[in-house]
C-alpha atoms as an extended CHARMM CRD file, in Angstrom:
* protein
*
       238  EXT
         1         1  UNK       CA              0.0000000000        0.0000000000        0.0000000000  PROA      1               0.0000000000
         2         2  UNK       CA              1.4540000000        3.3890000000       -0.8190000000  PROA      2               0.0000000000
         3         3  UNK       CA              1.4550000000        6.0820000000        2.2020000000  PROA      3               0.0000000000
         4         4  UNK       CA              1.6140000000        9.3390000000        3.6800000000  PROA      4               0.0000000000
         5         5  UNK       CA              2.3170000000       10.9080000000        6.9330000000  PROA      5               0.0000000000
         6         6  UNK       CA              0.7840000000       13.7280000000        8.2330000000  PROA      6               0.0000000000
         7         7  UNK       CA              1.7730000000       14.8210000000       11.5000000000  PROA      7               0.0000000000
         8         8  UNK       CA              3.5680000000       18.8290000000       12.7370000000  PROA      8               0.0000000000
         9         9  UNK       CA              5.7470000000       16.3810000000       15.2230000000  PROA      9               0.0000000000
        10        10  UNK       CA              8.9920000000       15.6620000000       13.9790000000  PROA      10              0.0000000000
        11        11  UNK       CA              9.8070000000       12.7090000000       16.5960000000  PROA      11              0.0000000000
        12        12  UNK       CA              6.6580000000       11.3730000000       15.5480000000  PROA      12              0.0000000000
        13        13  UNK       CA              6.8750000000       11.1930000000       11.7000000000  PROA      13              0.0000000000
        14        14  UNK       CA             10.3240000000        9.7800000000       12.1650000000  PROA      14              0.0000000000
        15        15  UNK       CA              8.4990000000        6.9090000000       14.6630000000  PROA      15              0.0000000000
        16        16  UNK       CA              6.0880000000        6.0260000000       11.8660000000  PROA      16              0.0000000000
        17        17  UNK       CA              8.6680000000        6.2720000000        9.0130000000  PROA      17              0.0000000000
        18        18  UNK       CA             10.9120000000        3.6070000000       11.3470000000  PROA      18              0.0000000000
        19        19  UNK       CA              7.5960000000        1.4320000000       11.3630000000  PROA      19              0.0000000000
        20        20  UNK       CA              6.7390000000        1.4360000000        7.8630000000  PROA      20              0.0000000000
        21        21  UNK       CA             10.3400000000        0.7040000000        6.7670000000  PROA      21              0.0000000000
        22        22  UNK       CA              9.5580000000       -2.4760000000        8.5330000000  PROA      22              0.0000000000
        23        23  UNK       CA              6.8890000000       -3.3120000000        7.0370000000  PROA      23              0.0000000000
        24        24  UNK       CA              6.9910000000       -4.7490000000        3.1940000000  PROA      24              0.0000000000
        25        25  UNK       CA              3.8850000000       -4.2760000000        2.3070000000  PROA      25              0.0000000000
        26        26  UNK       CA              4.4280000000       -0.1740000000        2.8250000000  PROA      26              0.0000000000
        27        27  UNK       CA              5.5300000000        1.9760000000        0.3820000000  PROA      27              0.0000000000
        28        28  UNK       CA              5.8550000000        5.5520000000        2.2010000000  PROA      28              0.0000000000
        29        29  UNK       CA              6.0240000000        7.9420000000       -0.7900000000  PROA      29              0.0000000000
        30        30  UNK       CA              5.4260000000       11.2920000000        1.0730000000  PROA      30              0.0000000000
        31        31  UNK       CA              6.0290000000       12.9330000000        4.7680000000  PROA      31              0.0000000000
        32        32  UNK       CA              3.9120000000       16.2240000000        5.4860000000  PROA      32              0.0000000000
        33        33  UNK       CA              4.3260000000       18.2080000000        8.6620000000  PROA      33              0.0000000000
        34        34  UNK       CA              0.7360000000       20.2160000000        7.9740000000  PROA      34              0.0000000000
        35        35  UNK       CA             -2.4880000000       18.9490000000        6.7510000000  PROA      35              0.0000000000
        36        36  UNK       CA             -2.6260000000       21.9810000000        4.3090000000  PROA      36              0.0000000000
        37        37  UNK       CA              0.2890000000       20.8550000000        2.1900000000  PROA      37              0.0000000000
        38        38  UNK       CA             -0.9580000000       17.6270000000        1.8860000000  PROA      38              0.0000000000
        39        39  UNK       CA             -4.1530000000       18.0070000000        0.4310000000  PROA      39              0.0000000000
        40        40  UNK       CA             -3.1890000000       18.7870000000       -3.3580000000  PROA      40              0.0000000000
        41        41  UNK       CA             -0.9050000000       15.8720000000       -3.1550000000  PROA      41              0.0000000000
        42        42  UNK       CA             -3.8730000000       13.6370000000       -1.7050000000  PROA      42              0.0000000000
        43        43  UNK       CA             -6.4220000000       14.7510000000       -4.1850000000  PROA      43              0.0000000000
        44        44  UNK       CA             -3.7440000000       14.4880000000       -7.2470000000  PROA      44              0.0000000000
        45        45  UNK       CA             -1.9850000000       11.0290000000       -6.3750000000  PROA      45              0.0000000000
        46        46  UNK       CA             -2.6600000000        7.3370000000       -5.5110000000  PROA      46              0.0000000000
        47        47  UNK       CA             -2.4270000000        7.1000000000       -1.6520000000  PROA      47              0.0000000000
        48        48  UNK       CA             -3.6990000000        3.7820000000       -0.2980000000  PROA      48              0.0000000000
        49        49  UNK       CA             -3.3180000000        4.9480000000        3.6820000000  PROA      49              0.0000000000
        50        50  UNK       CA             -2.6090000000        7.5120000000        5.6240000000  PROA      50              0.0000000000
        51        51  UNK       CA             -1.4630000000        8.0870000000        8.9440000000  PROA      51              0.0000000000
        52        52  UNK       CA             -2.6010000000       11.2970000000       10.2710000000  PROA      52              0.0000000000
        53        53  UNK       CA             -2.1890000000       13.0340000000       13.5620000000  PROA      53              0.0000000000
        54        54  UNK       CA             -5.8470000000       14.9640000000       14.7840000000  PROA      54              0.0000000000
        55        55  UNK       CA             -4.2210000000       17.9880000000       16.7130000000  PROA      55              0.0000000000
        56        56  UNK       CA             -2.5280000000       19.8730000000       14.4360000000  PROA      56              0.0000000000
        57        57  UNK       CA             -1.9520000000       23.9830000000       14.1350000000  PROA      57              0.0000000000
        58        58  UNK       CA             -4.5090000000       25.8240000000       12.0110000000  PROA      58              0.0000000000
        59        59  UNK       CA             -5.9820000000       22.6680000000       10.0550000000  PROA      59              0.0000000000
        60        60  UNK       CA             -6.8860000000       19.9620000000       11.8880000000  PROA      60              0.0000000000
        61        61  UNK       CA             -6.6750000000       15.8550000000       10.4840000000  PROA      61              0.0000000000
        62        62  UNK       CA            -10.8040000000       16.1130000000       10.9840000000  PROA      62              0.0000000000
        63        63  UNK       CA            -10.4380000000       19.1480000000        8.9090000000  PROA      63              0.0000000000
        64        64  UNK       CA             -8.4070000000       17.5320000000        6.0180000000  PROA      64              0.0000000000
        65        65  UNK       CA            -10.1800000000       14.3860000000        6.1620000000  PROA      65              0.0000000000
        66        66  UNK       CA            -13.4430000000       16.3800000000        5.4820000000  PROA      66              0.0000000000
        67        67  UNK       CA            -11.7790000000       18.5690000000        2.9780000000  PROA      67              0.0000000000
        68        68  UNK       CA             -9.8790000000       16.0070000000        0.3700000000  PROA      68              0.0000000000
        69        69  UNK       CA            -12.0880000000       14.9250000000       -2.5340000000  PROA      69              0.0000000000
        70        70  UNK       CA            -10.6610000000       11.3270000000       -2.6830000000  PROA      70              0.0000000000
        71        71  UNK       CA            -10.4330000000        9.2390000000        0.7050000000  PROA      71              0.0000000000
        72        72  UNK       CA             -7.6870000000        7.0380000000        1.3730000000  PROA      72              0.0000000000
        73        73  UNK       CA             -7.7710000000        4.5510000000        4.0010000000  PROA      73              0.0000000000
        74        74  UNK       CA             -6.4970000000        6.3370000000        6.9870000000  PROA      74              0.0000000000
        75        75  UNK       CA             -5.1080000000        5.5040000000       10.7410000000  PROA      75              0.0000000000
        76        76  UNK       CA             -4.9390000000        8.2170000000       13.1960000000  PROA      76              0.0000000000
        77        77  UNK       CA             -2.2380000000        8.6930000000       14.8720000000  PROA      77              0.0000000000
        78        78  UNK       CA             -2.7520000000       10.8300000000       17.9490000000  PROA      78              0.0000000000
        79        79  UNK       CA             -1.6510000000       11.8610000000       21.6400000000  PROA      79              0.0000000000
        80        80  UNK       CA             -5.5610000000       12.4130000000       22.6020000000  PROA      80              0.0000000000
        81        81  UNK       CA             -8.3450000000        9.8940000000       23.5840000000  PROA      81              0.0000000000
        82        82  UNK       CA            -11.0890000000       12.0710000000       23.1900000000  PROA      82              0.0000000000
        83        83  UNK       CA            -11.2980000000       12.1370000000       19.4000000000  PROA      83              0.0000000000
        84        84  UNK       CA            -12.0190000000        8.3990000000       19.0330000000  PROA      84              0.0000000000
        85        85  UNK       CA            -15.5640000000        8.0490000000       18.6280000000  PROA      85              0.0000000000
        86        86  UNK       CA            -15.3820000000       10.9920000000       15.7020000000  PROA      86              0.0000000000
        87        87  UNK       CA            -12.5340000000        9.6040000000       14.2400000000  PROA      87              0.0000000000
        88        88  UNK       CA            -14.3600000000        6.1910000000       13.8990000000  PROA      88              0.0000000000
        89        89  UNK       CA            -17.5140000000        8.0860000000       12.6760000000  PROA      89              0.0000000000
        90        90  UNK       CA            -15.5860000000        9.2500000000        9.8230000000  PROA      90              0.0000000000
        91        91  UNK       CA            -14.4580000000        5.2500000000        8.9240000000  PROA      91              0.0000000000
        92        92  UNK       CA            -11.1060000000        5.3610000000       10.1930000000  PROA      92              0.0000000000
        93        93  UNK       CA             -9.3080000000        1.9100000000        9.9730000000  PROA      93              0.0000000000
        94        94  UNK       CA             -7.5850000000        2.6040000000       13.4970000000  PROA      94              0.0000000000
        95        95  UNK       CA             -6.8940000000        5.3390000000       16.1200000000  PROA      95              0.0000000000
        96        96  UNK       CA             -3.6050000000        4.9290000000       17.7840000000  PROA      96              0.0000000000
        97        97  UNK       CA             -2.7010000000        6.8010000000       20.7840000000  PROA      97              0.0000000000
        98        98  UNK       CA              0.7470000000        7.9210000000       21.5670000000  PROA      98              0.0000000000
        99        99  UNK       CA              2.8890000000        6.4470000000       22.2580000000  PROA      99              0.0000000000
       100       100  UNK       CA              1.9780000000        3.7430000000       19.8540000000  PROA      100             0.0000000000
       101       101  UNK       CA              3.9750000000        0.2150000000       20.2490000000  PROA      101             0.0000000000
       102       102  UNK       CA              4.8910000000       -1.5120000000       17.2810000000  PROA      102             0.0000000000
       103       103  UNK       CA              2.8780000000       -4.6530000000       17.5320000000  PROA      103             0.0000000000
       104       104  UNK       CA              0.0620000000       -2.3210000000       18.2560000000  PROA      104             0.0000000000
       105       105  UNK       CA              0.9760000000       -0.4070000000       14.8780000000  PROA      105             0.0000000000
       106       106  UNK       CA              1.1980000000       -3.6450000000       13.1870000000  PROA      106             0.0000000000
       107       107  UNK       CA             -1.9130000000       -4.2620000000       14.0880000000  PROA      107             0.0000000000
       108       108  UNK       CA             -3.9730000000       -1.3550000000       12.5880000000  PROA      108             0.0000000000
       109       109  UNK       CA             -1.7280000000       -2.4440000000        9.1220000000  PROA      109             0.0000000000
       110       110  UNK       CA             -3.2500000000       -5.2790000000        8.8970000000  PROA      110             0.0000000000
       111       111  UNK       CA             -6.8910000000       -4.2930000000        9.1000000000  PROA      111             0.0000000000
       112       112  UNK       CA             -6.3010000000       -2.0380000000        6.6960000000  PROA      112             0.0000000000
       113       113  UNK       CA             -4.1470000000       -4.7430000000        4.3220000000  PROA      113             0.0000000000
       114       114  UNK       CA             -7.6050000000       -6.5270000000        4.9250000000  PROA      114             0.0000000000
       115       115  UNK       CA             -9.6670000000       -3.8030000000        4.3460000000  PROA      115             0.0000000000
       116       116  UNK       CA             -7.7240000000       -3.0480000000        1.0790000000  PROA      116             0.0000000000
       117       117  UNK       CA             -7.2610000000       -6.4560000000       -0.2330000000  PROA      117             0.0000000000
       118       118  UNK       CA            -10.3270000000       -8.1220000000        1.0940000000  PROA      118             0.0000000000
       119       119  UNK       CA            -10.4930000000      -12.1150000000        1.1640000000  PROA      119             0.0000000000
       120       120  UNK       CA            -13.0480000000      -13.2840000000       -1.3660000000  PROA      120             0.0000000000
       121       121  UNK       CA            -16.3290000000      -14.7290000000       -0.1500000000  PROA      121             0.0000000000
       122       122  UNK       CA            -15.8370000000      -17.5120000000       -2.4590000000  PROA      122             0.0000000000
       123       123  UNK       CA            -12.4630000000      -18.3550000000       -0.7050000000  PROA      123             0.0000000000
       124       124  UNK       CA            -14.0940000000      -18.1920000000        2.5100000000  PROA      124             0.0000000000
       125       125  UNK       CA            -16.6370000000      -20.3830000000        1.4300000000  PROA      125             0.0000000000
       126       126  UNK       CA            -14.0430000000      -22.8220000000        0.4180000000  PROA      126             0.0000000000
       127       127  UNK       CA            -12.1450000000      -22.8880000000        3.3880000000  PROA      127             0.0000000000
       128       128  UNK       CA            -15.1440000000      -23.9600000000        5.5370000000  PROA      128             0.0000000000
       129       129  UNK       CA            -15.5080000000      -26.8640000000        7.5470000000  PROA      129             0.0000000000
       130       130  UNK       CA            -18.5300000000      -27.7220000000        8.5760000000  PROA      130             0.0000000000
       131       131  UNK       CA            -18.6210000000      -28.1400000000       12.7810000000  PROA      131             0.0000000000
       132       132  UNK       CA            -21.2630000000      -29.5240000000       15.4840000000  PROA      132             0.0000000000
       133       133  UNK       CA            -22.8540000000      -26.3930000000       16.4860000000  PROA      133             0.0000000000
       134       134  UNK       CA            -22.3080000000      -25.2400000000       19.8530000000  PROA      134             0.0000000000
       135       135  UNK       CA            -24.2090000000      -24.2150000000       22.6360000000  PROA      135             0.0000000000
       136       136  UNK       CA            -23.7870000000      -19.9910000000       22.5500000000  PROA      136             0.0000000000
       137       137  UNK       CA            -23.0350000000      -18.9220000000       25.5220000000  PROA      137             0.0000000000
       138       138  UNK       CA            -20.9840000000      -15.8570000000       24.3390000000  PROA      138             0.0000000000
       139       139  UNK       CA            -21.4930000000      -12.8560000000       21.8920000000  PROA      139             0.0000000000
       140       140  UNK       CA            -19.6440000000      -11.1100000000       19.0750000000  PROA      140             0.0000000000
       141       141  UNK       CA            -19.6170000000       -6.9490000000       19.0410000000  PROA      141             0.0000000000
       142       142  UNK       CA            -17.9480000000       -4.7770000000       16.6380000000  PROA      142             0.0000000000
       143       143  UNK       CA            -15.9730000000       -2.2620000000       18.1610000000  PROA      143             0.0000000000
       144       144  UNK       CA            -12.3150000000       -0.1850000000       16.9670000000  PROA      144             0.0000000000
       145       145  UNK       CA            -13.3550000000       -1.8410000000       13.8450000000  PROA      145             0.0000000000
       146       146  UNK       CA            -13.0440000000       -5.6630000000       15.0960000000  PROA      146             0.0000000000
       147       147  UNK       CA            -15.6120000000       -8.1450000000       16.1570000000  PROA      147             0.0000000000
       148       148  UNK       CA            -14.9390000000       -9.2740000000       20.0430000000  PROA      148             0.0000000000
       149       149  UNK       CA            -16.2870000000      -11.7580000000       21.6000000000  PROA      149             0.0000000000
       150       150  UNK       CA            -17.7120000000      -11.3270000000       24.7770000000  PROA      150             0.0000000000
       151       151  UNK       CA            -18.5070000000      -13.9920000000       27.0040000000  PROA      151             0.0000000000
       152       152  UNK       CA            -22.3980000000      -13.4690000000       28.7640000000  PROA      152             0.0000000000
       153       153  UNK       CA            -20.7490000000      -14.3440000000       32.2220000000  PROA      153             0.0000000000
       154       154  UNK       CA            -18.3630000000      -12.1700000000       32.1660000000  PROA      154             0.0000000000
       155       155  UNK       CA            -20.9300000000       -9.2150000000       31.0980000000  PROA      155             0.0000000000
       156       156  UNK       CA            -21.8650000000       -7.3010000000       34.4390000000  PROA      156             0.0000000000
       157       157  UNK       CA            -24.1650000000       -4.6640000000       33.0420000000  PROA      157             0.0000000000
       158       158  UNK       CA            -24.6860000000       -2.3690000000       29.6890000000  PROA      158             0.0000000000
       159       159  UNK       CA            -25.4040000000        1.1420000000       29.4450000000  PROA      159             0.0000000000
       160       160  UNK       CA            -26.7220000000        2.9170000000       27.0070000000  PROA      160             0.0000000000
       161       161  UNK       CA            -25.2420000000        6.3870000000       25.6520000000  PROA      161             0.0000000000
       162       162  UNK       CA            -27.7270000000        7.6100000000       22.6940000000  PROA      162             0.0000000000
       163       163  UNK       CA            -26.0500000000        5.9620000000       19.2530000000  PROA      163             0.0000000000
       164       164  UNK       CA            -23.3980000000        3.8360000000       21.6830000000  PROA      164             0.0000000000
       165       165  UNK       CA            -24.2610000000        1.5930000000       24.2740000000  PROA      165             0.0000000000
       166       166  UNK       CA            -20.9750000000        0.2900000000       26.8590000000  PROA      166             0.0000000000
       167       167  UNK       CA            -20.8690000000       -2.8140000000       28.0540000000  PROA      167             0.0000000000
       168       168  UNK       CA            -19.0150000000       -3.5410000000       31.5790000000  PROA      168             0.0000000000
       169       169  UNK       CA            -17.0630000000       -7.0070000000       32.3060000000  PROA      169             0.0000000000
       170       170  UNK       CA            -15.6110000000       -8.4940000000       35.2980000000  PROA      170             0.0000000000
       171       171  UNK       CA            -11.9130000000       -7.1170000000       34.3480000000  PROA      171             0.0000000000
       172       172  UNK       CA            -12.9100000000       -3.7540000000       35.2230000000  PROA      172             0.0000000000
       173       173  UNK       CA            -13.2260000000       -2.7140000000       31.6660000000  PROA      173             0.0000000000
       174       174  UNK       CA            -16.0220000000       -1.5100000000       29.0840000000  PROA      174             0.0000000000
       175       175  UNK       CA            -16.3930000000       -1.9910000000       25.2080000000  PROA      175             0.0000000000
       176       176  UNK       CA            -18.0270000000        1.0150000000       23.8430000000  PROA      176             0.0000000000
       177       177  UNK       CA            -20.3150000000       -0.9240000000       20.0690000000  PROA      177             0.0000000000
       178       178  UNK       CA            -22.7170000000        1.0630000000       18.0410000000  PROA      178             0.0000000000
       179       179  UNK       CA            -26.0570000000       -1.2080000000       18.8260000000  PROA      179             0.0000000000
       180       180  UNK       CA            -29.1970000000       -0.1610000000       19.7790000000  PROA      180             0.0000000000
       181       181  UNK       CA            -30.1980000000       -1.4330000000       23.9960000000  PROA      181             0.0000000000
       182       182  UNK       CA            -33.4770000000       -2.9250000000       21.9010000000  PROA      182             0.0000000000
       183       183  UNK       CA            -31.8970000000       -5.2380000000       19.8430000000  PROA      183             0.0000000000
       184       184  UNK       CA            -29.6970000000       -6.6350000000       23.0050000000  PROA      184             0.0000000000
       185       185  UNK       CA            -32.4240000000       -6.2070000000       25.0710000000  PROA      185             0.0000000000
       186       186  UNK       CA            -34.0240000000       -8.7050000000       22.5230000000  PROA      186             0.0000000000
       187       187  UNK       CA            -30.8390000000      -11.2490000000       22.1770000000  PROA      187             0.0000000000
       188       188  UNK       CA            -30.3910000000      -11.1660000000       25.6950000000  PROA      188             0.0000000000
       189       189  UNK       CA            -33.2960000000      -11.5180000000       27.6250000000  PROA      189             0.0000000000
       190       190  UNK       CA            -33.6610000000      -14.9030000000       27.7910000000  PROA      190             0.0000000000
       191       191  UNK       CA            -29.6760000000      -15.4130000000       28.9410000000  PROA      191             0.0000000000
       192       192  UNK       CA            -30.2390000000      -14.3770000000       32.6720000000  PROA      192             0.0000000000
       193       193  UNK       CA            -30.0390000000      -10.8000000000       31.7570000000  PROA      193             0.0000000000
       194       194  UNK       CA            -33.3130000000       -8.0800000000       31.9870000000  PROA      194             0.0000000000
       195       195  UNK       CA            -33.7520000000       -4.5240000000       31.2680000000  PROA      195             0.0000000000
       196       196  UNK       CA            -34.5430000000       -2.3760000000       34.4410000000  PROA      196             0.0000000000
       197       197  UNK       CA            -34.1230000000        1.3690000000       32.9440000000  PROA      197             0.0000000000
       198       198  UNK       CA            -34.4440000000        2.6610000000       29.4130000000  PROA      198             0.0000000000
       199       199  UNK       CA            -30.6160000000        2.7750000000       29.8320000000  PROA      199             0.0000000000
       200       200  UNK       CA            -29.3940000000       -0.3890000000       31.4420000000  PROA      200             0.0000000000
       201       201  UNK       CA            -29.5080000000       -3.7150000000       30.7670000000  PROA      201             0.0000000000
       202       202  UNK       CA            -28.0610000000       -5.7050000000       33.5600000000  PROA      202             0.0000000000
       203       203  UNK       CA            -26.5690000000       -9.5170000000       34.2270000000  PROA      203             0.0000000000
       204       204  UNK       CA            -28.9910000000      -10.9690000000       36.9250000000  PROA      204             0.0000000000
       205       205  UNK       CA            -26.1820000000      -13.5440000000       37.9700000000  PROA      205             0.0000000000
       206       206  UNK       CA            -24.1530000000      -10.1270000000       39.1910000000  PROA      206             0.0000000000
       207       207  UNK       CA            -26.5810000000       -8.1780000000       41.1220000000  PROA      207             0.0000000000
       208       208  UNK       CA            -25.3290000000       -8.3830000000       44.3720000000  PROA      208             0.0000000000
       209       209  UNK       CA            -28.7520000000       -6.5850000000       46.0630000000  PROA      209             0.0000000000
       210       210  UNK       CA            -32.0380000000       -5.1270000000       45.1860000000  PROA      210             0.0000000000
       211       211  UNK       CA            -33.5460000000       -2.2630000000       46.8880000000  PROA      211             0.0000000000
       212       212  UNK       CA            -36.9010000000       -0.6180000000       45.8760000000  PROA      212             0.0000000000
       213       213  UNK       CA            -35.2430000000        1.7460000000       42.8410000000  PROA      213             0.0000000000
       214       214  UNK       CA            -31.7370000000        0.1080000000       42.3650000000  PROA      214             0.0000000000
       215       215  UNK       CA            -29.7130000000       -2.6050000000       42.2980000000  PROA      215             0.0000000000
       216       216  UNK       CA            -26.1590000000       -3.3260000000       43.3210000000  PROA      216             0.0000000000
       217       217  UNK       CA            -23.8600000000       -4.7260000000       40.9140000000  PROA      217             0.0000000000
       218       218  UNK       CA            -19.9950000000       -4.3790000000       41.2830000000  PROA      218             0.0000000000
       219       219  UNK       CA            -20.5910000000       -1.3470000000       43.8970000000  PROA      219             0.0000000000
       220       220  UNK       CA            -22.4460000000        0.2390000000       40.8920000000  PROA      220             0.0000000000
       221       221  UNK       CA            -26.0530000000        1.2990000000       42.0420000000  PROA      221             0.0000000000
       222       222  UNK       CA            -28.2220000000        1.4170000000       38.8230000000  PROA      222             0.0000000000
       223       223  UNK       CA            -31.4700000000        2.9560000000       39.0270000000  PROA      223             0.0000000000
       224       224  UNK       CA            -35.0280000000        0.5440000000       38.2410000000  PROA      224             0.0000000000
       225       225  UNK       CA            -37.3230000000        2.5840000000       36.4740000000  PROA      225             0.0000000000
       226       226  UNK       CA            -41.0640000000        2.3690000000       37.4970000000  PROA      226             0.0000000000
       227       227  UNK       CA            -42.0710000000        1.0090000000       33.7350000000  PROA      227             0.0000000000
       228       228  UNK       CA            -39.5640000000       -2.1800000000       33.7330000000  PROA      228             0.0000000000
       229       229  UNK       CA            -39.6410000000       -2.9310000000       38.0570000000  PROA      229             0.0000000000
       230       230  UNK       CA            -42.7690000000       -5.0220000000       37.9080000000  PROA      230             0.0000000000
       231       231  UNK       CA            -41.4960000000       -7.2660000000       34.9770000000  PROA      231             0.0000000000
       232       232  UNK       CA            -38.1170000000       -7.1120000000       36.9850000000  PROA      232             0.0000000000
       233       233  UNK       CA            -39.7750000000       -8.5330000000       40.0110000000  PROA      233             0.0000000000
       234       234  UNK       CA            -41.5940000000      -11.0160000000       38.3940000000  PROA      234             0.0000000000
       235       235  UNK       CA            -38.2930000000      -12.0650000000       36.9610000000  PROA      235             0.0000000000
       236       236  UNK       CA            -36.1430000000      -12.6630000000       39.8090000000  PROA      236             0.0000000000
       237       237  UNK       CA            -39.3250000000      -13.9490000000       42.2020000000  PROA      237             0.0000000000
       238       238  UNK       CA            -39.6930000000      -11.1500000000       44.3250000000  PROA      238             0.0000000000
C-alpha cells in the first residue's frame, strides 16, 4: 500500500517512518508536517493509507479528512483519547494513541491490508468446515473496527449512551459498540439478563442486592425505572 504521513511532530513522523520501513507491504512515498500541504498531493496522487495526527496547528486531520475529494484509508495517529468516537464516525481503519507500540501499529496495518485487499467470499466459502454447532453462551460486538467476543458471564451490566451503548465485564473494563439497547435487550433476555431502565440492561447472575429503585452490581447502584420494576420482580421472584 502506498502512504503518507501527516503529523507537525517531527519525533513522531520519524516513529512512523521507522515502522513502515519495517513493514513490506508499505511503500511511504510522502512525509507532510501540515495537513494543508498535503491536500493537493492527496487529491492528485494514488495514496492507499494515511497516517494522520488529529491535533494539528490551524488545520486539523478532521479538517483535512473532510476537505480532500478522494479518501484514502487512513489511521490516526494521535496523543488524545477524546477524538475516538469521531474519528471512527468518519471510517477510520484505526486510532492509535501515543505512544503507539509496534505490535500495536502492526496491528492497525493489517486491518487495513484486509480492508484493502479483502479475502473473497468464495475463498471463505471454500475454506469452511462444517462443525457440530455449539451451545452460545458468548457474543460477538464490533468495536475499533473488530468483532470481540464477549462472554455473557463475564458481562456485568450495559449502558446505554444515545447511538453507543458500553458494556461492563468483570476485568474492570467496558467496550463502547454502536447497537441499539433494543436489539440486546431482545438477544439477551432470555440469557439471565433483563432490562430495568431505558438505559441499562443488567446480568442478573451479578446483582449483588435489590432495593426498591436500584440494584447493586460491582458497587455500581443502577437505578429501576417504574415502567420495567414489575417485569423485573416477576423475573427474579420477588
Amino acid at each position: 500500500m502506498r502512504c503518507v504521513i501527516i503529523d507537525d511532530e517531527p519525533l513522531a513522523v520519524e516513529l512512523i517512518k521507522g515502522f513502515v520501513s519495517k513493514i513490506e507491504s508499505l511503500e511511504l512515498i510522502h512525509t507532510f508536517n501540515n495537513a494543508i500541504d498535503a491536500i493537493s498531493i492527496i487529491n492528485q496522487t494514488a495514496v492507499d493509507l494515511i497516517f494522520l495526527d488529529i491535533e494539528m496547528p490551524h488545520f486539523s486531520g478532521i479538517d483535512f479528512l473532510n476537505a480532500i475529494d478522494k479518501k484514502p484509508l487512513v489511521i490516526f495517529t494521535t496523543a488524545y483519547e477524546n477524538y475516538a468516537v469521531e474519528g471512527f464516525n468518519l471510517g477510520a481503519v484505526d486510532y492509535l494513541v501515543k505512544p503507539i507500540p509496534f505490535n500495536r501499529f502492526l496491528k492497525s496495518v493489517a486491518r487495513a491490508q484486509q480492508l484493502h485487499n479483502p479475502i473473497p467470499a468464495t475463498v471463505l466459502n471454500s475454506n469452511a468446515i462444517s462443525a457440530p454447532e455449539l451451545e452460545q453462551d458468548f457474543m460477538f460486538v464490533k468495536a475499533d473496527y473488530e468483532n470481540i467476543k464477549l462472554n455473557y458471564c463475564d458481562i456485568l451490566y450495559i449502558e446505554g449512551l444515545k447511538d453507543y451503548v458500553k458494556i461492563y465485564t468483570t476485568d474492570q473494563k467496558y467496550t463502547l459498540t454502536l447497537i441499539s439497547l433494543i436489539k440486546l435487550e431482545q438477544n439477551l433476555s432470555s440469557k439471565g439478563f433483563a432490562r430495568i431502565h431505558r438505559s441499562y440492561i443488567i446480568n442478573i447472575k451479578h446483582v449483588k442486592s435489590v432495593q426498591k429503585n436500584k440494584v447493586l452490581i460491582d458497587d455500581k447502584r443502577i437505578p429501576i425505572s417504574e415502567s420495567y420494576k414489575t417485569a423485573f420482580f416477576e423475573k427474579i421472584n420477588i
